[in-house]
C-alpha positions in Angstrom: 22.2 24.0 8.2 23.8 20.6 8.8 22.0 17.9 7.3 21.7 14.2 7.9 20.3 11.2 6.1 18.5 8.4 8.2 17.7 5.3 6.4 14.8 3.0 7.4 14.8 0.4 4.7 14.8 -2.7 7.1 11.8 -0.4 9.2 9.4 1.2 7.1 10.4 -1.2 3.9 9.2 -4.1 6.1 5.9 -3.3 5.5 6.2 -4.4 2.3 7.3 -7.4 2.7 6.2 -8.5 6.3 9.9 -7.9 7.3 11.6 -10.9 6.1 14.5 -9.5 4.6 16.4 -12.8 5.9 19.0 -12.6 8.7 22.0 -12.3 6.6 20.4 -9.7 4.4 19.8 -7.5 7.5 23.2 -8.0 8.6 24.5 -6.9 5.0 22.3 -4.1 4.6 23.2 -2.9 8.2 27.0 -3.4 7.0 26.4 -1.5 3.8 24.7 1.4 5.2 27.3 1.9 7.5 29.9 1.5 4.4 28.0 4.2 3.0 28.5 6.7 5.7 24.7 6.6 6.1 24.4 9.4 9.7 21.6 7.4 10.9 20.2 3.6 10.0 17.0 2.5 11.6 17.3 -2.1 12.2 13.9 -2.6 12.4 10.6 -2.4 15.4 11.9 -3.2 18.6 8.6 -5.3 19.4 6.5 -7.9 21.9 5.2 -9.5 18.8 8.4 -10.6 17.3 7.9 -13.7 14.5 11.4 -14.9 13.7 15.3 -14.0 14.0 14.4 -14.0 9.8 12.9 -10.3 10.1 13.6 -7.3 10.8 11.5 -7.0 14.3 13.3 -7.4 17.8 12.2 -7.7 20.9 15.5 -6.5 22.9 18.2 -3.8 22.1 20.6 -7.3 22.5 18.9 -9.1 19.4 19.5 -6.1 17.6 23.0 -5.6 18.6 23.5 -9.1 17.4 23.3 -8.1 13.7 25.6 -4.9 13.9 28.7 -4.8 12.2 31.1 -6.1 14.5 33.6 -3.7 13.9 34.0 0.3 14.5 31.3 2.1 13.0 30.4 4.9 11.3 26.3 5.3 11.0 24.0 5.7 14.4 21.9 2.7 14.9 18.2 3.6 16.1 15.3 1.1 15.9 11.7 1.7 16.6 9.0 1.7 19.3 5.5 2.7 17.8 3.1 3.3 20.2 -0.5 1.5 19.3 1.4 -1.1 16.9 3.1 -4.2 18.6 4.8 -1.7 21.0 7.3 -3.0 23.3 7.0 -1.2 26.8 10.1 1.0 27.2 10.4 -0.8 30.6 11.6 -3.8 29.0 14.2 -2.2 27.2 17.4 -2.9 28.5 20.0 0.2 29.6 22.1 1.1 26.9 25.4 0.1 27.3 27.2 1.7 24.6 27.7 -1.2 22.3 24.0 -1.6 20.4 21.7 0.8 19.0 22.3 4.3 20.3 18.4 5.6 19.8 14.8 5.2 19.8 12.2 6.4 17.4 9.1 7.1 19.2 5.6 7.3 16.9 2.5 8.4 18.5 -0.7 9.8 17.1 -2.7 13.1 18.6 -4.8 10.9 21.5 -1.5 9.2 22.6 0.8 12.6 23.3 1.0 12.0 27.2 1.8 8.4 26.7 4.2 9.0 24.3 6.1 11.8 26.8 6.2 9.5 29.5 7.5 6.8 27.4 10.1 9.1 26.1 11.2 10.1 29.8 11.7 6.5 30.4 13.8 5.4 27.2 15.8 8.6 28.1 16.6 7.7 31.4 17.6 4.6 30.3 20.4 6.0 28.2 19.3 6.1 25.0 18.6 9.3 22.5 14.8 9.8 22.0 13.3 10.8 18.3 9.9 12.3 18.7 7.8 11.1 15.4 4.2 12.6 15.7 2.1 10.6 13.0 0.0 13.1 10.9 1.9 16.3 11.6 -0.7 18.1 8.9 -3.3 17.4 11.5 -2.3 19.3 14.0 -3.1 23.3 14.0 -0.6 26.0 14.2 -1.4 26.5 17.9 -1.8 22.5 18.7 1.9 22.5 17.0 3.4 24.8 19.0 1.7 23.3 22.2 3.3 20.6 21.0 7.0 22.4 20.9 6.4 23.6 24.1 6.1 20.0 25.8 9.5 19.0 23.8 11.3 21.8 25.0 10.8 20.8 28.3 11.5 17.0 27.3 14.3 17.8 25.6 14.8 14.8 23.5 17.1 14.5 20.6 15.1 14.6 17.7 11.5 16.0 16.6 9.8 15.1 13.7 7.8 16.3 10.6 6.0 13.2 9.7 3.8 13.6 6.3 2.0 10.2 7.0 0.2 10.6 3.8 2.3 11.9 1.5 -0.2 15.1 1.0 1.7 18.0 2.3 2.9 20.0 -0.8 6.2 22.6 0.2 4.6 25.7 1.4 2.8 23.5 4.2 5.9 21.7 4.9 8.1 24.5 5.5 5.3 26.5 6.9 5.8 23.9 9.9 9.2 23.9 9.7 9.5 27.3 10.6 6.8 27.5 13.3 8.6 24.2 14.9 12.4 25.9 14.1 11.5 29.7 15.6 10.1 27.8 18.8 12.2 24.7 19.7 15.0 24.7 21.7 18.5 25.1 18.9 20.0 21.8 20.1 17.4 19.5 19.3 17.5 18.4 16.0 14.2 18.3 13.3 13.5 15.7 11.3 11.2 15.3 8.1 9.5 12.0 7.2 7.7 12.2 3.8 5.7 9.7 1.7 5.5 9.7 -2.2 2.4 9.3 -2.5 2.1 13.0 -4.6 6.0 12.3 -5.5 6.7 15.5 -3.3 9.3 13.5 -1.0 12.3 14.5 -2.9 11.3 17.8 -3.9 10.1 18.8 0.2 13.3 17.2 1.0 15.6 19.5 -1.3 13.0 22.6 -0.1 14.2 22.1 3.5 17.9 21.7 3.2 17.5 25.2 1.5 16.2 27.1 4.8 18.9 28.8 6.9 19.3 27.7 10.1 21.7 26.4 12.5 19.7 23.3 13.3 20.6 20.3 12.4 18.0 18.3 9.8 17.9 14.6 9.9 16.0 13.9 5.9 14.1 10.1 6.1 14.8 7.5 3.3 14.9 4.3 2.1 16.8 2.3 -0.6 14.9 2.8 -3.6 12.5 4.6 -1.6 10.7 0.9 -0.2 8.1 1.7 1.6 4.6 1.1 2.3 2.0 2.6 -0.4 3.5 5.0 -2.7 7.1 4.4 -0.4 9.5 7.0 0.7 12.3 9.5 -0.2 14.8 7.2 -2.1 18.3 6.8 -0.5 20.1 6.9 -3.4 18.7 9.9 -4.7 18.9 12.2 -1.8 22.6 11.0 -1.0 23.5 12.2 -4.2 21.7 15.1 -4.2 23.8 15.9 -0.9 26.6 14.7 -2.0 26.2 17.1 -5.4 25.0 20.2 -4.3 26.0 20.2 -0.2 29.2 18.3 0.8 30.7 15.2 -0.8 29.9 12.9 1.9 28.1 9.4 1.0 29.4 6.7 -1.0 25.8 6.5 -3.5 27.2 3.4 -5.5 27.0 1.0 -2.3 23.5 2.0 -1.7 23.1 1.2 -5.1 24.7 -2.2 -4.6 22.0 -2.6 -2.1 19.0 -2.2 -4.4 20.8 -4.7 -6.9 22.0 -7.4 -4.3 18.5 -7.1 -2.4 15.9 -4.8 -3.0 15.1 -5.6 -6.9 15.1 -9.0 -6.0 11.8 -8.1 -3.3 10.9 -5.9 -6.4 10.3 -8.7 -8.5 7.4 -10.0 -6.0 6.3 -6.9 -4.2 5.0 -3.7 -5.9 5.3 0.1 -3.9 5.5 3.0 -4.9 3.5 6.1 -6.4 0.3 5.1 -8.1 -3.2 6.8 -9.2 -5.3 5.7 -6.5 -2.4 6.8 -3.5 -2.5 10.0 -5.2 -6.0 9.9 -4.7 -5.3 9.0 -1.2 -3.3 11.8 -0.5 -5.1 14.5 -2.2 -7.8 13.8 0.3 -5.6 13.5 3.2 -6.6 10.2 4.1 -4.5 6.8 4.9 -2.7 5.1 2.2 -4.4 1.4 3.2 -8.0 2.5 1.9 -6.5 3.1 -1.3 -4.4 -0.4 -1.4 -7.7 -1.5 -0.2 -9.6 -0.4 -3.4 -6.8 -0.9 -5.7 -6.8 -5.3 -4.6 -11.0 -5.3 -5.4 -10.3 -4.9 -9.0 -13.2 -3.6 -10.0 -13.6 -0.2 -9.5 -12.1 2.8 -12.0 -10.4 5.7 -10.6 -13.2 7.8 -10.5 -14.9 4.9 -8.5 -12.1 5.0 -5.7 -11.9 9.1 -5.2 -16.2 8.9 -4.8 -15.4 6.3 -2.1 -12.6 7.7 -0.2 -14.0 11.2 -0.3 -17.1 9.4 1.3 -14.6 8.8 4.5 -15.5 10.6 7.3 -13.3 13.1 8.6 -12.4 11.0 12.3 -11.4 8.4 10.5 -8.9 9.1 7.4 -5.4 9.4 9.3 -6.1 5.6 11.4 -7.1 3.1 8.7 -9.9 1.1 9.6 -10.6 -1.9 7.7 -14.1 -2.6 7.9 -14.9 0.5 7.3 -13.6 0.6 3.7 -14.8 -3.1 3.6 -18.6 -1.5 4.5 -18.2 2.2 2.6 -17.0 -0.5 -0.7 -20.1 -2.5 0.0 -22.4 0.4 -0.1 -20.5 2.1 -2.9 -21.8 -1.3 -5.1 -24.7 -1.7 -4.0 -27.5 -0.5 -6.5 -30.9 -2.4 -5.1 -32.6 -3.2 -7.9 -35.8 -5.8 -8.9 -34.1 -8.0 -11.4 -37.0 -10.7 -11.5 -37.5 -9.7 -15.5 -34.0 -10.4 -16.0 -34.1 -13.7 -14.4 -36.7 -14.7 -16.0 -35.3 -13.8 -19.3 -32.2 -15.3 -18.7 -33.8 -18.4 -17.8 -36.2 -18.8 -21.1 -32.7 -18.5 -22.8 -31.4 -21.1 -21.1 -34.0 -23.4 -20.7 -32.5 -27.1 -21.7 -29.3 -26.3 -22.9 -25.9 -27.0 -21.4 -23.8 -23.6 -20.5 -20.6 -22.8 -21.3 -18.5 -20.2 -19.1 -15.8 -19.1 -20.4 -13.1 -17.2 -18.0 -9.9 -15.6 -19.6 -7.2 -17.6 -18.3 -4.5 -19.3 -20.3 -5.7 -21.9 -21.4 -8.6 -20.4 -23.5 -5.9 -20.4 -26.3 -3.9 -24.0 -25.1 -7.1 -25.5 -25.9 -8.8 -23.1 -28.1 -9.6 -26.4 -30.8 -11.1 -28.4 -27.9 -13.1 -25.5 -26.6 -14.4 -24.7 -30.3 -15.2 -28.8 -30.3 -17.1 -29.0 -27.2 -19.3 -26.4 -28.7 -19.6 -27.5 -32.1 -20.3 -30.6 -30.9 -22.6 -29.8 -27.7 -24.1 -26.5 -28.8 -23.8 -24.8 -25.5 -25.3 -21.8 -24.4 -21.8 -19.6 -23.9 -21.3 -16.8 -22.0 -17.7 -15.1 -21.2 -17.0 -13.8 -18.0 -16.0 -10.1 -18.0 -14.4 -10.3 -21.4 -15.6 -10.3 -25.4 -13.9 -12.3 -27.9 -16.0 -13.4 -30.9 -13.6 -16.4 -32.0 -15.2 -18.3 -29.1 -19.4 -17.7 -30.3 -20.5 -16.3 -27.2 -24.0 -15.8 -27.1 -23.6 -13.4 -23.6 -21.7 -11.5 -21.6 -21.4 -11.2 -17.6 -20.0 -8.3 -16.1 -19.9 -7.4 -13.1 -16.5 -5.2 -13.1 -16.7 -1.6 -14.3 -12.9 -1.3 -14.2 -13.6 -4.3 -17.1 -17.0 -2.7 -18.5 -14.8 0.7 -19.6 -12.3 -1.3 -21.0 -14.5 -3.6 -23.1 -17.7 -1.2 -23.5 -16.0 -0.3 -27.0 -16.0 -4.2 -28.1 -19.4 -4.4 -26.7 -21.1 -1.8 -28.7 -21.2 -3.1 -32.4 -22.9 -6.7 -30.8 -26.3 -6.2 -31.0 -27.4 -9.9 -30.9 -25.2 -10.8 -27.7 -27.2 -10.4 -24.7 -24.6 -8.3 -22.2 -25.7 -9.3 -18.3 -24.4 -6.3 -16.2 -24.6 -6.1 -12.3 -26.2 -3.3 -11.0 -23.3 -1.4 -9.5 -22.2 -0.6 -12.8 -23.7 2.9 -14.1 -27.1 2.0 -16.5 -27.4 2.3 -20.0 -30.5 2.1 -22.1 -29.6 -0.5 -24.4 -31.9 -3.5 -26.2 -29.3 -5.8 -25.3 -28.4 -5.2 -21.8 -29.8 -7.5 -19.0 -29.1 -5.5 -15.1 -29.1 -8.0 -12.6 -29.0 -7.2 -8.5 -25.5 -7.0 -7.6 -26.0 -7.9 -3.6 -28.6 -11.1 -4.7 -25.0 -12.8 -6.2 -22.1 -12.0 -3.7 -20.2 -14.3 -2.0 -20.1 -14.4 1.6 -16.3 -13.9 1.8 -14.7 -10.6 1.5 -11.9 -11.7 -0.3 -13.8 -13.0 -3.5 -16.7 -11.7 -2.6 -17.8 -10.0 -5.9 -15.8 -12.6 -8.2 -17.4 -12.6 -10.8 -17.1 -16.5 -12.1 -18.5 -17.4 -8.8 -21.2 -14.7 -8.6 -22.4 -15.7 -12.5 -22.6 -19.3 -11.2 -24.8 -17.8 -8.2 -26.8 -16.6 -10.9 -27.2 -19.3 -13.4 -29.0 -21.5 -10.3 -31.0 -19.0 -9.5 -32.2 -19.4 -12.8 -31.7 -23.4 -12.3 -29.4 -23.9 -15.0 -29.2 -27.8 -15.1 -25.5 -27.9 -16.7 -22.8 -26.0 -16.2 -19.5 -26.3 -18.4 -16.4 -24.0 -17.4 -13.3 -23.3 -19.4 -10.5 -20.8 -18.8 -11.5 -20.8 -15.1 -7.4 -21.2 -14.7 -7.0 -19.9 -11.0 -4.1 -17.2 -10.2 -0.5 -17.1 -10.8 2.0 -14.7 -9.4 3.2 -12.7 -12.5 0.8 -11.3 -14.1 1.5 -12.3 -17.8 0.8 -15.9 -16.6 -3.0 -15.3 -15.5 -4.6 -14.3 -19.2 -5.0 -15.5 -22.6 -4.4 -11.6 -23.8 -2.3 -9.3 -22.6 -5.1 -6.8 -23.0 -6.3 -8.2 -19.7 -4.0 -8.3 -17.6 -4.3 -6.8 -14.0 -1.6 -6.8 -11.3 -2.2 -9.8 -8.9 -1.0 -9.2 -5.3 0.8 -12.1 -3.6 -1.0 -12.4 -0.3 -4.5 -12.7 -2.0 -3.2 -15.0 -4.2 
């Protein structure tokens, strides 16, 4: 078997990162890759919905061909039409010419096959070599697979793909395609595999393929240091020297390397990817990567929340993300209707006349831990933390409305029997003297972003039961960095940079 290595840093990376790598970046990577003997390096989308020359999304084969090295090459340079996703119409492409990118990646899902074949026949006719990449290859059946074969036979384009989406297929279901797809396809065309980490099976399914014996060629998907949407992709580096160790001495693994160093740690720095609980999660039930990233940004659920709610995904729906869905299936998942008029009124007796103080866990609870202990030696508030305990500050209650927090700090909670603990109702009951439940819907905000914050949905609260006064403290908003958001490092949570 001959093997080849494709890298789609500046493609499938851009996810990360919106695709501004920078326009002398791309040019460098492209340079690099190509100083690496990479076989194959995808630029970017070749899209109608391009931002800026800063990223890594084109709207002509001549923008592209503007950041190639402008010298004699060694790598093939593809780019990428997806069908469904800021496509650009192969009719707009111009002919190749023999000077830019030499192919085009073609991704389609199961309703889109015809489209995708006569888009094919189109790019092909212009001059260019096609790469078949059906999304989801796990959800297609044996016989929908072969069907599948048959039509690309008759196409006869240059590549066909294996395309794990999801990162869920373990080896035995990967090669099990492989060998339907190899025994049926035409020998010339070549077969690619695209996997995900999201199980961290992308190296391992890689290395299991470039065992099998055959005289097809195999074209193995990466990306420098594996960047990639969700859990990421099959790292350059590490299947180049895998190659390079147990194949054919053929890639130069130390400038890859240089490209991680010189540009990918410093994205690292502000952008997290790679393989987490929740995408494992994700995977295991065969379901899109985004409803996971979706659950993982709330905050507030454990990991046993986010399986019970992605299992809850209806089958039609897990391989096309749909965001209102999870937005509605999270909603649900919360919501525990519950008559909290006892608890109000309670909380209100308690109350009754006296200034508040909220305390949040930011910072600058210990910059201006004397003041705070002044104010309330001085004013005698009625103090209630916010999804934390900390007994240096007298806190007479506790709101929480997170059960990601409430495991953490159920331990600290348990030995308090006179603080009064206010718990929303999506977090599971406990028959305790000290525990308040109030209705988690009655305080939400109507924004889904900070919907269930839970400073803003104890202030909901409090005039509900028409607190006169409200003090806050710690309520220090949100740095990127995560050691920069808390007072204790027992708190912190990763903050993501577009929510911030």
């Amino acid at each position: 078997m001959s093997i080849r290595v494709l890298d789609c840093t500046l493609r499938d990376g851009g996810y990360i990162n919106d695709w501004r790598f920078g326009r002398k970046t791309i040019m460098s990577i492209l340079d690099k890759l190509d100083q690496a003997h990479i076989d194959i390096v995808e630029c970017g989308f070749l899209t109608r919905m391009v931002q800026e020359k800063e990223c890594s999304l084109f709207n002509s084969t001549a923008e592209i061909e503007e950041v190639l090295p402008n010298r004699k090459r060694n790598s093939m340079y593809v780019a990428m039409v997806a069908i469904g996703e800021k496509e650009l119409h192969p009719s707009q492409l111009d002919p190749y010419d023999g000077k830019g990118i030499q192919g085009i990646r073609l991704t389609f899902h199961k309703n889109e096959v015809e489209q995708a074949f006569e888009w094919a026949r189109i790019i092909m006719e212009k001059g260019y070599h096609v790469f078949m990449q059906p999304v989801g290859t796990v959800f297609y059946s044996d016989i929908e697979l072969l069907q599948l074969v048959e039509k690309i036979n008759a196409l006869h384009p240059y590549a066909f793909y294996i395309v794990d989406t999801l990162g869920s297929m373990y080896r035995n279901e990967v090669s099990h395609r492989f060998y339907i797809i190899d025994e049926n396809m035409a020998p010339e065309i070549q077969l690619g595999f695209h996997g995900h980490n999201n199980m961290q099976l992308a190296f391992s399914n890689a290395q299991v393929l470039g065992k099998i014996q055959t005289i097809r060629t195999l074209i193995l998907d990466s990306a420098v240091y594996g960047m990639g949407r969700g859990a990421g992709n099959l790292p350059t580096e590490l299947i180049t020297q895998y190659i390079n160790k147990k194949i054919d001495v053929r890639y130069d693994v130390t400038t890859v390397m240089d490209i991680y160093d010189e540009y990918i740690a410093p994205i690292r720095k502000d952008f997290e990817w790679g393989y987490t609980m929740p995408y494992h999660i994700a995977a295991s039930n065969v379901c899109h990567p985004n409803y996971a990233t979706y659950l993982i940004n709330r905050q507030t659920l454990t990991m046993k929340d986010i399986e019970t709610i992605i299992q809850s995904i209806p089958k039609e729906y897990k391989i096309l993300y749909d965001q209102d869905l999870i937005e509605r299936l999270y909603t649900q998942f919360q919501s525990r209707k519950i008559d909290d008029c006892a608890a109000i009124q309670e909380i209100s007796v308690r109350i009754r006349d006296k200034k508040i103080l909220l305390l949040a866990p930011g910072k600058s609870l210990s910059s201006q831990y004397h003041q705070i202990l002044e104010f309330i030696d001085k004013e005698k508030p009625y103090v209630i933390s916010v999804n934390f305990i900390d007994l240096k500050y007298h806190m007479d209650a506790c709101f929480i409305s997170n059960h990601k927090r409430m495991d953490i700090i159920e331990r600290d909670i348990k030995p308090l029997n006179q603080t009064l603990v206010i718990v929303t109702s999506n977090i599971p009951k406990t028959e305790k003297n000290n525990y308040l439940y109030v209705d988690y819907n009655n305080y939400l905000i109507p924004d889904d972003l900070i919907s269930d914050n839970a400073g803003l949905m104890l202030l909901q609260l409090l005039k509900r039961c028409e607190a006169a006064e409200v003090f806050l403290a710690g309520f220090d908003g949100f740095h990127y960095g995560q050691r920069e958001n808390y007072y204790s490092d027992d708190l912190n949570f990763p903050v993501y940079k577009d929510h911030i």
